[in-house]
N, CA, C and O atoms as CSV, one atom per row, in Angstrom:
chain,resi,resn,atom,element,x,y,z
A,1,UNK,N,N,-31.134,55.057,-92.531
A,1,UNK,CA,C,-29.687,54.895,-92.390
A,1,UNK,C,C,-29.260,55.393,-91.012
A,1,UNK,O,O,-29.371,56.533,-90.562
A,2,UNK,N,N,-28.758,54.323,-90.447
A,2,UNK,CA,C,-28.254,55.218,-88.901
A,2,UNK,C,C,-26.966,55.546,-88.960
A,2,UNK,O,O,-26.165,54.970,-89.696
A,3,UNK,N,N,-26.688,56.467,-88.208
A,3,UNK,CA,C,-25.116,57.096,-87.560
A,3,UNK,C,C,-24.436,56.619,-86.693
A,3,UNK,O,O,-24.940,56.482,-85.578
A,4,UNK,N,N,-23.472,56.334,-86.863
A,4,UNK,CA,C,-23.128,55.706,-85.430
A,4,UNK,C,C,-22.531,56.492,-84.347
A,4,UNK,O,O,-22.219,57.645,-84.642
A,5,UNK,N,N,-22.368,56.195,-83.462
A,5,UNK,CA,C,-21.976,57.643,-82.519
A,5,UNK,C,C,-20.530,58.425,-82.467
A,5,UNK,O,O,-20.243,59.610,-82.293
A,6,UNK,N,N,-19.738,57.230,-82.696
A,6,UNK,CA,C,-18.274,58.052,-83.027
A,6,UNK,C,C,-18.304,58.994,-84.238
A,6,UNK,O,O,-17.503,59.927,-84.272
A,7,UNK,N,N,-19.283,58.782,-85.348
A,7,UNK,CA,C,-18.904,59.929,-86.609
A,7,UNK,C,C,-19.501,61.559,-86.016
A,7,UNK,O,O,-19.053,62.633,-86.418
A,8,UNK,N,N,-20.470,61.413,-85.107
A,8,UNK,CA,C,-20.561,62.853,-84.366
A,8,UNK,C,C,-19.393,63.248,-83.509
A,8,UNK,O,O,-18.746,64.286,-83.653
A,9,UNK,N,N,-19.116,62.008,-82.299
A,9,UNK,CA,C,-18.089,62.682,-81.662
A,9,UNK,C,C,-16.849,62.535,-82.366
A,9,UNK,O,O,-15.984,63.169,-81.762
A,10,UNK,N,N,-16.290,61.839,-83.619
A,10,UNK,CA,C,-14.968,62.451,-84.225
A,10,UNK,C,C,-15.337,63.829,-84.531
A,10,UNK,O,O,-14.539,64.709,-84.210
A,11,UNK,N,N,-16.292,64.104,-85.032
A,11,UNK,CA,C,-16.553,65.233,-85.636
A,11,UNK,C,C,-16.420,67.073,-85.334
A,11,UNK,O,O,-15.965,68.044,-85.938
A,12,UNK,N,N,-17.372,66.701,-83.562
A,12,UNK,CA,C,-17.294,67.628,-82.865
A,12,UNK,C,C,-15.614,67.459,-82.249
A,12,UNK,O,O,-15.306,68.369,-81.480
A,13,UNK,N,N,-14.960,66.829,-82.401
A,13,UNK,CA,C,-13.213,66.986,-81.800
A,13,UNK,C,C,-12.495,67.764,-83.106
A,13,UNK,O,O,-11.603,68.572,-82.846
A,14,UNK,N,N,-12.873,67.531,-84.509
A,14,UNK,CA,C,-12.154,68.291,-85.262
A,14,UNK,C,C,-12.648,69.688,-85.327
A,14,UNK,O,O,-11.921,70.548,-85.823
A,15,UNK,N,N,-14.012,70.034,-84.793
A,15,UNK,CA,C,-14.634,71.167,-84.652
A,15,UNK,C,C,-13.999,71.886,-83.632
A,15,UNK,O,O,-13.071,72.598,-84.016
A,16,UNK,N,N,-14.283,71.890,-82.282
A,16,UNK,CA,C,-13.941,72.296,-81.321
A,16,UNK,C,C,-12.406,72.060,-81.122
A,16,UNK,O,O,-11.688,73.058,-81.191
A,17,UNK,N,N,-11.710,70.586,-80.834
A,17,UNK,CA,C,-10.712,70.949,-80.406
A,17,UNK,C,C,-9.656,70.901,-81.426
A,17,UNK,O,O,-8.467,71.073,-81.159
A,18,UNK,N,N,-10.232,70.605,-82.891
A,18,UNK,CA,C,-9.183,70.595,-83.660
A,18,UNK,C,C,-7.902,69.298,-83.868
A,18,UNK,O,O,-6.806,69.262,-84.429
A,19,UNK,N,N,-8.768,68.283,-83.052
A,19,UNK,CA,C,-7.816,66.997,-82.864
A,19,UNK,C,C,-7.390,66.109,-84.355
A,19,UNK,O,O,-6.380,65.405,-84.328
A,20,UNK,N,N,-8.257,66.203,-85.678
A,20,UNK,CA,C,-7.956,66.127,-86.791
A,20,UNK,C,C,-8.059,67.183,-88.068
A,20,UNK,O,O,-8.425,68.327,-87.797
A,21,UNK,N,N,-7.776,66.878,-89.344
A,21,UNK,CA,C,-7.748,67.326,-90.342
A,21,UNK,C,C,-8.799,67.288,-90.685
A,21,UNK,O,O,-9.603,68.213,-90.794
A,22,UNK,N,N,-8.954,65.872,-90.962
A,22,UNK,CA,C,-9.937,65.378,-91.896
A,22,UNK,C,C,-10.540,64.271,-91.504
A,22,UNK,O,O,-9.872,63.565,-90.749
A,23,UNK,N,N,-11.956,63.778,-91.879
A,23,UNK,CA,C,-12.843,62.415,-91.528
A,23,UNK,C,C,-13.211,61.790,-92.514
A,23,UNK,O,O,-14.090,62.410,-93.113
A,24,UNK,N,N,-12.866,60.531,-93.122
A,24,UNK,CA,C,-13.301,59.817,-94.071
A,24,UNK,C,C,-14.476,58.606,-92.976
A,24,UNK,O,O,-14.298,57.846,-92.025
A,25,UNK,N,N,-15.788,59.095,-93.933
A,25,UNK,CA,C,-16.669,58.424,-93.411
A,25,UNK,C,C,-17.335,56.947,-94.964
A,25,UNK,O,O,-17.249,56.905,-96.192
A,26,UNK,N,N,-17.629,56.494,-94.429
A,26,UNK,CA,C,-18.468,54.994,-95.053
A,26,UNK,C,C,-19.355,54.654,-94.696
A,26,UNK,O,O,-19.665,54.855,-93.522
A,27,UNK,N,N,-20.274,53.890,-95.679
A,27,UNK,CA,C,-21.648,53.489,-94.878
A,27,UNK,C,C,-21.580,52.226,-95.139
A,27,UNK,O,O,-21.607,51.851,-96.311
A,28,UNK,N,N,-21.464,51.194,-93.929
A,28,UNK,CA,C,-21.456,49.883,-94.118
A,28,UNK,C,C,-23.021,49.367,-94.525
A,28,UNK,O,O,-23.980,49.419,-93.755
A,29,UNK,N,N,-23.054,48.838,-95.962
A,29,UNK,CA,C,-24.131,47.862,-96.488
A,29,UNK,C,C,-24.639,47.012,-95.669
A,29,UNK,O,O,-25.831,46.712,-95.730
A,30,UNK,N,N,-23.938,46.577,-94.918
A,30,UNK,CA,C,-24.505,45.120,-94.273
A,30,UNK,C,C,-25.255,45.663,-93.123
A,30,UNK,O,O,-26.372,45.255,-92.808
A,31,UNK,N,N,-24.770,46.364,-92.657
A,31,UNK,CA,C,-25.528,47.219,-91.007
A,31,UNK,C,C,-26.351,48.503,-91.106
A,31,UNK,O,O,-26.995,49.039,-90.203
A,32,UNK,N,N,-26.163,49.013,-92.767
A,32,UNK,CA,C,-27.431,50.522,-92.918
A,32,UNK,C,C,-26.471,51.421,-91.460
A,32,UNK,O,O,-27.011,51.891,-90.459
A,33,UNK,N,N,-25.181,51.435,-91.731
A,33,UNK,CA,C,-24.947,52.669,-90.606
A,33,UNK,C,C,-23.222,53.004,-91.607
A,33,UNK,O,O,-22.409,52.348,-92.258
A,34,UNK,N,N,-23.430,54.415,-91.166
A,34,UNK,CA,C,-22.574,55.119,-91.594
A,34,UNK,C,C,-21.471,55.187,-89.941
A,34,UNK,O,O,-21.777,55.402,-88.768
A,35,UNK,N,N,-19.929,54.837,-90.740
A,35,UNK,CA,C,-18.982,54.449,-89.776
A,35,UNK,C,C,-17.731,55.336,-89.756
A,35,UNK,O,O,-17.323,55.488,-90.908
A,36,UNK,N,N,-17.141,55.839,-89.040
A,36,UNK,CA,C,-15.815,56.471,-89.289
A,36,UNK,C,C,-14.487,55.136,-89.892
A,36,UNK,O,O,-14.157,54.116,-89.287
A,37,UNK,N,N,-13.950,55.662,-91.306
A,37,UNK,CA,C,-13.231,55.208,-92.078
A,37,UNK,C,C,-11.565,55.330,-91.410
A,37,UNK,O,O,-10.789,54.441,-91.060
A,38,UNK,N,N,-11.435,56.755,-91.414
A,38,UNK,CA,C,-10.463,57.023,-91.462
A,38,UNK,C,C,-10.110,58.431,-90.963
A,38,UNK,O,O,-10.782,59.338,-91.453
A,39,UNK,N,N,-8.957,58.840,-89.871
A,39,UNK,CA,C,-8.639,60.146,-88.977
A,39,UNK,C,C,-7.793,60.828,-89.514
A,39,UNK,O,O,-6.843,60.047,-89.473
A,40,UNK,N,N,-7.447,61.664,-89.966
A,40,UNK,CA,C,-6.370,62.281,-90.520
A,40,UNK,C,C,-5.597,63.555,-89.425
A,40,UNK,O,O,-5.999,64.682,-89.132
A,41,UNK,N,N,-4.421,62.847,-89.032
A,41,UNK,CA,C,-3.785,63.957,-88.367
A,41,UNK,C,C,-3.432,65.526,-88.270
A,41,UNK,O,O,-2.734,65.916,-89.205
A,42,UNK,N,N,-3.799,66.547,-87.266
A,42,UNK,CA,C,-4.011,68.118,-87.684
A,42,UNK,C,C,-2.720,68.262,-88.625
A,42,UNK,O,O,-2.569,69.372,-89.135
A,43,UNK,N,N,-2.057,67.570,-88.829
A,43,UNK,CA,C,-0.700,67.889,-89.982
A,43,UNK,C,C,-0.453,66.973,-91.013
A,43,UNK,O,O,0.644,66.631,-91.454
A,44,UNK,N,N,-2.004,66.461,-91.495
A,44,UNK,CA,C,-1.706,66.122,-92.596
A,44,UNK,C,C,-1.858,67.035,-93.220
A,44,UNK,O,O,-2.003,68.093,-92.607
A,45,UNK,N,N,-1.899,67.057,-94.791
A,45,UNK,CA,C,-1.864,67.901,-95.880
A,45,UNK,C,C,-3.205,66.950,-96.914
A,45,UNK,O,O,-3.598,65.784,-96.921
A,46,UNK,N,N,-3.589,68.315,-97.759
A,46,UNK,CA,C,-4.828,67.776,-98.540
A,46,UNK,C,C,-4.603,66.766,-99.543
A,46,UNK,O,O,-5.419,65.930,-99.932
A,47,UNK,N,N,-3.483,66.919,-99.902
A,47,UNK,CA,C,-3.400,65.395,-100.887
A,47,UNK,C,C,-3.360,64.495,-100.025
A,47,UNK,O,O,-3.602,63.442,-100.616
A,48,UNK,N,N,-3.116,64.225,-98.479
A,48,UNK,CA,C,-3.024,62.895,-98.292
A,48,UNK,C,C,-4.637,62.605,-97.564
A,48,UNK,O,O,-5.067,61.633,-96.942
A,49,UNK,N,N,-5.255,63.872,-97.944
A,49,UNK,CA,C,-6.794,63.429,-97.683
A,49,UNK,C,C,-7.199,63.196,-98.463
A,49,UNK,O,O,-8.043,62.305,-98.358
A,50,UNK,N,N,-6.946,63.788,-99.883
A,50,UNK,CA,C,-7.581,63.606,-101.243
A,50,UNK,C,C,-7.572,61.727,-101.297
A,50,UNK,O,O,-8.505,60.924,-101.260
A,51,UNK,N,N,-5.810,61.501,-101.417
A,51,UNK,CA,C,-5.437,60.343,-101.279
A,51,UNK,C,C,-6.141,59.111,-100.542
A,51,UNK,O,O,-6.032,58.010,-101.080
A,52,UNK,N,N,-6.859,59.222,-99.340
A,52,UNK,CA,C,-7.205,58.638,-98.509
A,52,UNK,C,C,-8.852,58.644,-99.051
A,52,UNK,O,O,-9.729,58.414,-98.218
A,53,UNK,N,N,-9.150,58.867,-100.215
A,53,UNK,CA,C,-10.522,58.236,-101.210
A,53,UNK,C,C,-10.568,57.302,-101.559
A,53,UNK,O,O,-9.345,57.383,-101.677
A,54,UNK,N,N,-10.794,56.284,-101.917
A,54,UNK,CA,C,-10.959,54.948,-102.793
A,54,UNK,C,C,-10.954,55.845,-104.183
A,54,UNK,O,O,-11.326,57.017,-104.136
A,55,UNK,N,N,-10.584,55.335,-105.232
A,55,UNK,CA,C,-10.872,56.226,-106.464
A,55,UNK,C,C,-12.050,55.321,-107.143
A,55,UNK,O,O,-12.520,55.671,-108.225
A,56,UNK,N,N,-12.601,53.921,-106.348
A,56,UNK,CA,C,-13.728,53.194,-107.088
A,56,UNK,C,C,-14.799,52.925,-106.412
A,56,UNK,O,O,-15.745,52.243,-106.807
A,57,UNK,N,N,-14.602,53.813,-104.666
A,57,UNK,CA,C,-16.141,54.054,-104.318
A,57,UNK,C,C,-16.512,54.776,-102.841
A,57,UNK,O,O,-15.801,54.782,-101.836
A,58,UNK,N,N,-17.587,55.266,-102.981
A,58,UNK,CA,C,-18.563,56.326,-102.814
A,58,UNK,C,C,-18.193,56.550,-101.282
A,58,UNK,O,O,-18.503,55.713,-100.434
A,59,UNK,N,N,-17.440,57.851,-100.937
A,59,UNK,CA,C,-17.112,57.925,-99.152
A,59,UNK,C,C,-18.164,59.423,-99.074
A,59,UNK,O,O,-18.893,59.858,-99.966
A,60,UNK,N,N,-17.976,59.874,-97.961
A,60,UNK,CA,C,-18.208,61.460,-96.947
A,60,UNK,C,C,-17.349,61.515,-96.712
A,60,UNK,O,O,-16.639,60.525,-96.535
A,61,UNK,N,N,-16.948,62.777,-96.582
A,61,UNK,CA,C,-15.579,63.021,-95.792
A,61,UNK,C,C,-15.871,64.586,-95.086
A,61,UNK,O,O,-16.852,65.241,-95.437
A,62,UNK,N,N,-15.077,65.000,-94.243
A,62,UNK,CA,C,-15.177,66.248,-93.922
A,62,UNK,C,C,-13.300,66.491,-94.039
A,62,UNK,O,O,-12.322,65.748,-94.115
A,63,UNK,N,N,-13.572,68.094,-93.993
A,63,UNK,CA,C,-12.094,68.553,-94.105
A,63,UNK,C,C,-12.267,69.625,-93.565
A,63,UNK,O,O,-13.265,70.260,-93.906
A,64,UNK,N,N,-11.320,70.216,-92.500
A,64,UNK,CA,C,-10.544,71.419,-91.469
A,64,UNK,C,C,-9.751,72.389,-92.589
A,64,UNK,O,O,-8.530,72.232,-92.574
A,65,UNK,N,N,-10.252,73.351,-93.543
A,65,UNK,CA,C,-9.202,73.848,-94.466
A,65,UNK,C,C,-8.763,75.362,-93.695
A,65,UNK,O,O,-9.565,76.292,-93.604
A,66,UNK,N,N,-7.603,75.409,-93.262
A,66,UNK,CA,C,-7.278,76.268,-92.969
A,66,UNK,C,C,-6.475,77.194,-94.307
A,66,UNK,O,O,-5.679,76.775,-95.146
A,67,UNK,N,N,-7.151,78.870,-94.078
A,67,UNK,CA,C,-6.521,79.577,-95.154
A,67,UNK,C,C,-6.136,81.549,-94.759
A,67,UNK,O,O,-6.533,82.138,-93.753
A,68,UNK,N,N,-5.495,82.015,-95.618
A,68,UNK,CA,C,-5.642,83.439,-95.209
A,68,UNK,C,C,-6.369,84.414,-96.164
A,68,UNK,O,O,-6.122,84.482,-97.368
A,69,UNK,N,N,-7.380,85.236,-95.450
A,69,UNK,CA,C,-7.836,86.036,-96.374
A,69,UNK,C,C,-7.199,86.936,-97.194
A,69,UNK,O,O,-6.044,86.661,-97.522
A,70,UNK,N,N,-7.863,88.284,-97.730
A,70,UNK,CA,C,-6.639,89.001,-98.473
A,70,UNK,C,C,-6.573,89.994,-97.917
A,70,UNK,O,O,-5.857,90.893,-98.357
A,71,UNK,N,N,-7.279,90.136,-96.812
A,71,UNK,CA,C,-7.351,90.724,-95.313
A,71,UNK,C,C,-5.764,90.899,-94.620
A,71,UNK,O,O,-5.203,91.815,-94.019
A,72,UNK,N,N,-5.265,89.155,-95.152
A,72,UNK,CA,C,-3.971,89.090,-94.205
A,72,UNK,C,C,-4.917,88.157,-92.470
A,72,UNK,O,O,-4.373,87.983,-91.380
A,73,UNK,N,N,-6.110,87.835,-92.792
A,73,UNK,CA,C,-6.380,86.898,-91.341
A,73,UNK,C,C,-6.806,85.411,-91.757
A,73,UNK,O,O,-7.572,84.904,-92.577
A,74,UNK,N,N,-5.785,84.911,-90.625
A,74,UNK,CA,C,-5.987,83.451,-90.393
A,74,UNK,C,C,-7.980,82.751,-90.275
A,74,UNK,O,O,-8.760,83.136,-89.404
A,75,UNK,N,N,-8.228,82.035,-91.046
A,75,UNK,CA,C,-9.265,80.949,-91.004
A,75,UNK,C,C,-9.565,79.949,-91.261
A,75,UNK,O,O,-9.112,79.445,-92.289
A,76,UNK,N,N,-10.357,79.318,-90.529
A,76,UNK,CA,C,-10.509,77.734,-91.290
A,76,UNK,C,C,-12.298,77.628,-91.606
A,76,UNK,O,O,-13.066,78.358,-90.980
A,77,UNK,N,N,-12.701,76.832,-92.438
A,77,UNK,CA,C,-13.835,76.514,-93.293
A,77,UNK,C,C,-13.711,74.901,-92.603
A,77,UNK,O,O,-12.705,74.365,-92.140
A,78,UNK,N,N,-15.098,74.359,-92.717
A,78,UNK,CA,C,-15.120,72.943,-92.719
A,78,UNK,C,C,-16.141,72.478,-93.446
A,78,UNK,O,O,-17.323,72.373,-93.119
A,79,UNK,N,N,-15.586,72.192,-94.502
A,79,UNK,CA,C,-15.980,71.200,-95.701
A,79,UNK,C,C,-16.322,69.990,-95.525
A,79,UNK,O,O,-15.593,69.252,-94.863
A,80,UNK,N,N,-17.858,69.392,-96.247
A,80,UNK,CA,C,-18.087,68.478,-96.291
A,80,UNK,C,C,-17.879,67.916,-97.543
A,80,UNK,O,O,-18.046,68.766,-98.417
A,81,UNK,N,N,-17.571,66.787,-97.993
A,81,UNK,CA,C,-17.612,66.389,-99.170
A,81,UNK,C,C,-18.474,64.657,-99.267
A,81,UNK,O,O,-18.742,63.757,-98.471
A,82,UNK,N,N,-18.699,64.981,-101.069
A,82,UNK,CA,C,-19.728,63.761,-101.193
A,82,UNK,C,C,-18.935,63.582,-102.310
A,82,UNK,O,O,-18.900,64.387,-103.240
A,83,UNK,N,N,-18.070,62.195,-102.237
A,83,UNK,CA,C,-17.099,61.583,-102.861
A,83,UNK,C,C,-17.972,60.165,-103.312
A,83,UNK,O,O,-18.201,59.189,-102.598
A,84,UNK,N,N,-18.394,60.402,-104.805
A,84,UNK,CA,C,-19.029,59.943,-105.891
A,84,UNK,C,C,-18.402,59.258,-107.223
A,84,UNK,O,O,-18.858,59.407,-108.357
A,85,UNK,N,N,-17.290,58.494,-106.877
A,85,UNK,CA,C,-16.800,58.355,-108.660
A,85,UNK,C,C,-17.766,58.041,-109.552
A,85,UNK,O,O,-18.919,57.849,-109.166
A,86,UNK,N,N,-17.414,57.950,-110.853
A,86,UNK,CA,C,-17.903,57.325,-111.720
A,86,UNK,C,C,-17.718,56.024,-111.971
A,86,UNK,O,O,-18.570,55.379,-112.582
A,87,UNK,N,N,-16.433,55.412,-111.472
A,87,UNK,CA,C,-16.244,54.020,-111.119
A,87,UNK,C,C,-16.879,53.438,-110.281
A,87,UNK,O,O,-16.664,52.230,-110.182
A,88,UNK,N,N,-17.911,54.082,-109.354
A,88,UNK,CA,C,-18.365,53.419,-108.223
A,88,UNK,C,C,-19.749,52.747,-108.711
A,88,UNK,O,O,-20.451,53.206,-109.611
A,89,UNK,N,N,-20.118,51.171,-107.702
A,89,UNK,CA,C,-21.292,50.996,-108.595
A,89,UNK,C,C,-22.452,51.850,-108.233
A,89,UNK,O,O,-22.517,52.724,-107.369
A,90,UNK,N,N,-23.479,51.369,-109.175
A,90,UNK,CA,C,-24.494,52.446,-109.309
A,90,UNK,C,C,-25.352,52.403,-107.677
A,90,UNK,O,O,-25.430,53.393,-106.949
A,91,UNK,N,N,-25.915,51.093,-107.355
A,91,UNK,CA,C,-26.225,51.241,-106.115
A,91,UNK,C,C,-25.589,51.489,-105.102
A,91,UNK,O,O,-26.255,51.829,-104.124
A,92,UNK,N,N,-24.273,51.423,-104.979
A,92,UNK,CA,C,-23.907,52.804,-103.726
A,92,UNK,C,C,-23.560,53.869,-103.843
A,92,UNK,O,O,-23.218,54.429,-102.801
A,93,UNK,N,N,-23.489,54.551,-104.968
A,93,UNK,CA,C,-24.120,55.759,-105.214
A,93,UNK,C,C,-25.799,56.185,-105.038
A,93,UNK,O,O,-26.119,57.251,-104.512
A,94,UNK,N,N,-26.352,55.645,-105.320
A,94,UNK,CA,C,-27.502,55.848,-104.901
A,94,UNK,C,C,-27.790,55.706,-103.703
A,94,UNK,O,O,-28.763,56.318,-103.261
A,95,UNK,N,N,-27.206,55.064,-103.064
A,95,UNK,CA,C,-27.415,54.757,-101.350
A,95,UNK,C,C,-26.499,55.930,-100.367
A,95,UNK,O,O,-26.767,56.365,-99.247
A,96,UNK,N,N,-25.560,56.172,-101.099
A,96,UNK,CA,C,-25.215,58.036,-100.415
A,96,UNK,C,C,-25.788,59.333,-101.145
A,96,UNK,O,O,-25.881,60.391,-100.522
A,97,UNK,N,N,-26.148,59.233,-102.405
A,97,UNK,CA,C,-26.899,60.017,-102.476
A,97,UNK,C,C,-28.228,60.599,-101.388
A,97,UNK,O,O,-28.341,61.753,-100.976
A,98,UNK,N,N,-28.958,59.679,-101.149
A,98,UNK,CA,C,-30.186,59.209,-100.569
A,98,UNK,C,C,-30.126,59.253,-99.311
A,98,UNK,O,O,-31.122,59.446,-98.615
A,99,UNK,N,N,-28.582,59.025,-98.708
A,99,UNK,CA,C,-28.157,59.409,-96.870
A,99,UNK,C,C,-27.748,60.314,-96.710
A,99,UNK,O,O,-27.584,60.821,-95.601
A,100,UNK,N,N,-27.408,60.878,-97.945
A,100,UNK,CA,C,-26.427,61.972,-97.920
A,100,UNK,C,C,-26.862,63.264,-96.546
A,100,UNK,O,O,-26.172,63.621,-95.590
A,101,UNK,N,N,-28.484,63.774,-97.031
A,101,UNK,CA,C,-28.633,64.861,-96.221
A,101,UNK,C,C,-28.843,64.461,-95.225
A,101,UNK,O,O,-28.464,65.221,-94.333
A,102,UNK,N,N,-29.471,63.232,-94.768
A,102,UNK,CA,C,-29.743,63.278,-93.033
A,102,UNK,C,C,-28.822,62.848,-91.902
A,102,UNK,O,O,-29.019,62.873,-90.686
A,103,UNK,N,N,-27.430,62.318,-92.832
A,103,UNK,CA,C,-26.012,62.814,-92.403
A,103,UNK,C,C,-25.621,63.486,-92.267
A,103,UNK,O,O,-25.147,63.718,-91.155
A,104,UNK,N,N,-25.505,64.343,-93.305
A,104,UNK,CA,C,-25.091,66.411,-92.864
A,104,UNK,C,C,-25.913,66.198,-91.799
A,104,UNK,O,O,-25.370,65.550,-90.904
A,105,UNK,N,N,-26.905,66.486,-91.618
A,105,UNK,CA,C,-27.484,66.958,-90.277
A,105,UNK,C,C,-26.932,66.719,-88.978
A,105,UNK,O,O,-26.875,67.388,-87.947
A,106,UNK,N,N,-26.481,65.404,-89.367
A,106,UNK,CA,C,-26.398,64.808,-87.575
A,106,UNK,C,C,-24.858,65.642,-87.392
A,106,UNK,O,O,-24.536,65.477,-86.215
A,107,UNK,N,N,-23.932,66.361,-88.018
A,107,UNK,CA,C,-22.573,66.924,-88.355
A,107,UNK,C,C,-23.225,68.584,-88.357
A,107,UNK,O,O,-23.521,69.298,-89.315
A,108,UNK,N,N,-23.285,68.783,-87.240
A,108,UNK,CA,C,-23.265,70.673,-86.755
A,108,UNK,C,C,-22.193,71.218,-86.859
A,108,UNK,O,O,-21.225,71.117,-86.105
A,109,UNK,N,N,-22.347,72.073,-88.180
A,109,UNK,CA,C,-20.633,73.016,-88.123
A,109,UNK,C,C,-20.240,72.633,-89.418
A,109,UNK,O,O,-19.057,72.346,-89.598
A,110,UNK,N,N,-21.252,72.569,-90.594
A,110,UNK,CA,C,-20.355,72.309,-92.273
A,110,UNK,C,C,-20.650,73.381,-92.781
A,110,UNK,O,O,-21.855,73.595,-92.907
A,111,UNK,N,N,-19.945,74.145,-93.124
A,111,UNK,CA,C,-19.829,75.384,-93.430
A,111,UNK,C,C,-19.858,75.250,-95.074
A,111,UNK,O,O,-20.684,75.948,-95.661
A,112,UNK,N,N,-19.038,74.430,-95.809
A,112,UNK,CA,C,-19.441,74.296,-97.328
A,112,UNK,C,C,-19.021,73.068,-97.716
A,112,UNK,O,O,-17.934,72.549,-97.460
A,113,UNK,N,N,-20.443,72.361,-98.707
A,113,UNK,CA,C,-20.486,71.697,-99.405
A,113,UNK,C,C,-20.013,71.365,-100.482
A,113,UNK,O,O,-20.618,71.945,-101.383
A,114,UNK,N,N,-19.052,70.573,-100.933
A,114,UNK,CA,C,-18.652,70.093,-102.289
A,114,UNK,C,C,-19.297,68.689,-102.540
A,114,UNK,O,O,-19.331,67.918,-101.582
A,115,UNK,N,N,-19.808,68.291,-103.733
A,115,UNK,CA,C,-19.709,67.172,-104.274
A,115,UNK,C,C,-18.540,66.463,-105.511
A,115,UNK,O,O,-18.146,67.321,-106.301
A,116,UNK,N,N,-18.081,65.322,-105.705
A,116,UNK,CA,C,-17.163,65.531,-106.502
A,116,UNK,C,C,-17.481,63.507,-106.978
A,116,UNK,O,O,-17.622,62.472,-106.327
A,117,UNK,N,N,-17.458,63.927,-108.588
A,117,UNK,CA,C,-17.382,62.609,-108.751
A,117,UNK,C,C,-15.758,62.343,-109.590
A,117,UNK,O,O,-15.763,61.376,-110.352
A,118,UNK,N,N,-14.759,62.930,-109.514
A,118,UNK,CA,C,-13.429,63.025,-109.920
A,118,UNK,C,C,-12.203,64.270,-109.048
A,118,UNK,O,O,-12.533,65.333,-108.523
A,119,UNK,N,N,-11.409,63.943,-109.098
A,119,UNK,CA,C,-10.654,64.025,-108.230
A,119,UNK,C,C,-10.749,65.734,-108.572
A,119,UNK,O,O,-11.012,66.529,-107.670
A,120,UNK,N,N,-10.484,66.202,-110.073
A,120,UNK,CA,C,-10.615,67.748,-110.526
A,120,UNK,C,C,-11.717,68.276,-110.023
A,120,UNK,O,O,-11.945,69.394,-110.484
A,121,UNK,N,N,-12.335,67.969,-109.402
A,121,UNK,CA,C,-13.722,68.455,-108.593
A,121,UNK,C,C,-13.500,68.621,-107.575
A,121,UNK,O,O,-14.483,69.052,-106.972
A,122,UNK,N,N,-12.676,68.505,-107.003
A,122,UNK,CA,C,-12.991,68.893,-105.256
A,122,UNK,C,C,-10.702,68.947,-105.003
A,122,UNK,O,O,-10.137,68.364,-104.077
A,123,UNK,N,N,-10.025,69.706,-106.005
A,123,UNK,CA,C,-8.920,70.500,-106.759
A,123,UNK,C,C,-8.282,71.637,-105.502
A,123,UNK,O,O,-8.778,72.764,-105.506
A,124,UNK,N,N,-7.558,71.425,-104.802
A,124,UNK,CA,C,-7.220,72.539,-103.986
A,124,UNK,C,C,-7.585,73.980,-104.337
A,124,UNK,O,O,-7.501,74.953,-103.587
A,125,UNK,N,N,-7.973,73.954,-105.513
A,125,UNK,CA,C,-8.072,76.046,-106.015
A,125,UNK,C,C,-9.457,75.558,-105.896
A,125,UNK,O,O,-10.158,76.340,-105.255
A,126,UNK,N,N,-9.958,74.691,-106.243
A,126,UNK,CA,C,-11.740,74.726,-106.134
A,126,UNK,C,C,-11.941,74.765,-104.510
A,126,UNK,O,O,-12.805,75.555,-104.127
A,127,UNK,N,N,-11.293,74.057,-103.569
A,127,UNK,CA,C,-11.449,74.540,-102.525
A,127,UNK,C,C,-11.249,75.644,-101.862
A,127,UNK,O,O,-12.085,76.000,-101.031
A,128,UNK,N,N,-10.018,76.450,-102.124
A,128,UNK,CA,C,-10.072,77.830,-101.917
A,128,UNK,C,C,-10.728,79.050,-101.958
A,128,UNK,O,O,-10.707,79.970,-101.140
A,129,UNK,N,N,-11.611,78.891,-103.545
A,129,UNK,CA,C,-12.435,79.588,-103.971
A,129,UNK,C,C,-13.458,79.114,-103.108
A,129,UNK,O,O,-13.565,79.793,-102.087
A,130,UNK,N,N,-13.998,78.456,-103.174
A,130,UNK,CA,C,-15.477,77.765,-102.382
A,130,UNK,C,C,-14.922,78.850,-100.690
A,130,UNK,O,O,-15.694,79.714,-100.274
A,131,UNK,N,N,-13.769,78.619,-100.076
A,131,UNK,CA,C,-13.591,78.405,-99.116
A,131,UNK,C,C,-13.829,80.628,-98.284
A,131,UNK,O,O,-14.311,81.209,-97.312
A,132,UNK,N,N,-13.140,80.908,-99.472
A,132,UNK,CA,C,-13.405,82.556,-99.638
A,132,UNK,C,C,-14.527,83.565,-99.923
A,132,UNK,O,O,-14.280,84.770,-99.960
């Protein structure tokens, strides 16, 4: 499965300079390459990333979660997610399953992993907790 080169360099811009939220990634069938979907502006909010899933098939996404400890200090986490419905068909689930890790790789800087095959899976408090 290849990468294509914009899903690193969107990637390293939400890393470093913070230019998005969030990255909805896809792997186009026809070409065996994983493509940037979709940019989410540093002011969107997590439902309109949640939102920005297909609810009937299989994305990556990364997410910028900014939060405060109980410290009282500002941080952000960057979450990867492996967005799996149960509506999705079986072979492209199996076909991100199977890309899944040598995608993380080419993405330096995922600090925590969620998988989620329903939306209550990957739940703003499940991210928080994960995120703490």
């Amino acid at each position: 499965m290849a990468v294509h080169d914009e899903c690193k360099l969107k990637f390293l811009e939400l890393k470093a300079k913070r230019n998005y939220r969030f990255i909805v990634f896809k792997i186009e069938e026809n070409i065996q390459q994983v493509v940037v979907e979709k940019l989410g502006s540093p002011d969107e909010s997590y439902d309109a990333f949640t939102s920005s899933l297909p609810a009937n098939e299989c994305r990556y996404a990364v997410f910028d979660f900014d939060f405060t400890t109980d410290e009282n200090c500002q941080k952000s986490k960057i979450f990867f997610i492996a967005w799996a419905p149960d509506t999705s068909r079986v072979r492209s689930k199996m076909l991100y399953a199977s890309s899944k890790d040598r995608f993380k790789r080419e993405l330096d800087g995922i600090q925590v992993e969620l998988q989620a095959t329903d939306p209550s899976e990957m739940s703003l408090e499940i991210v928080k907790s994960r995120a703490i």
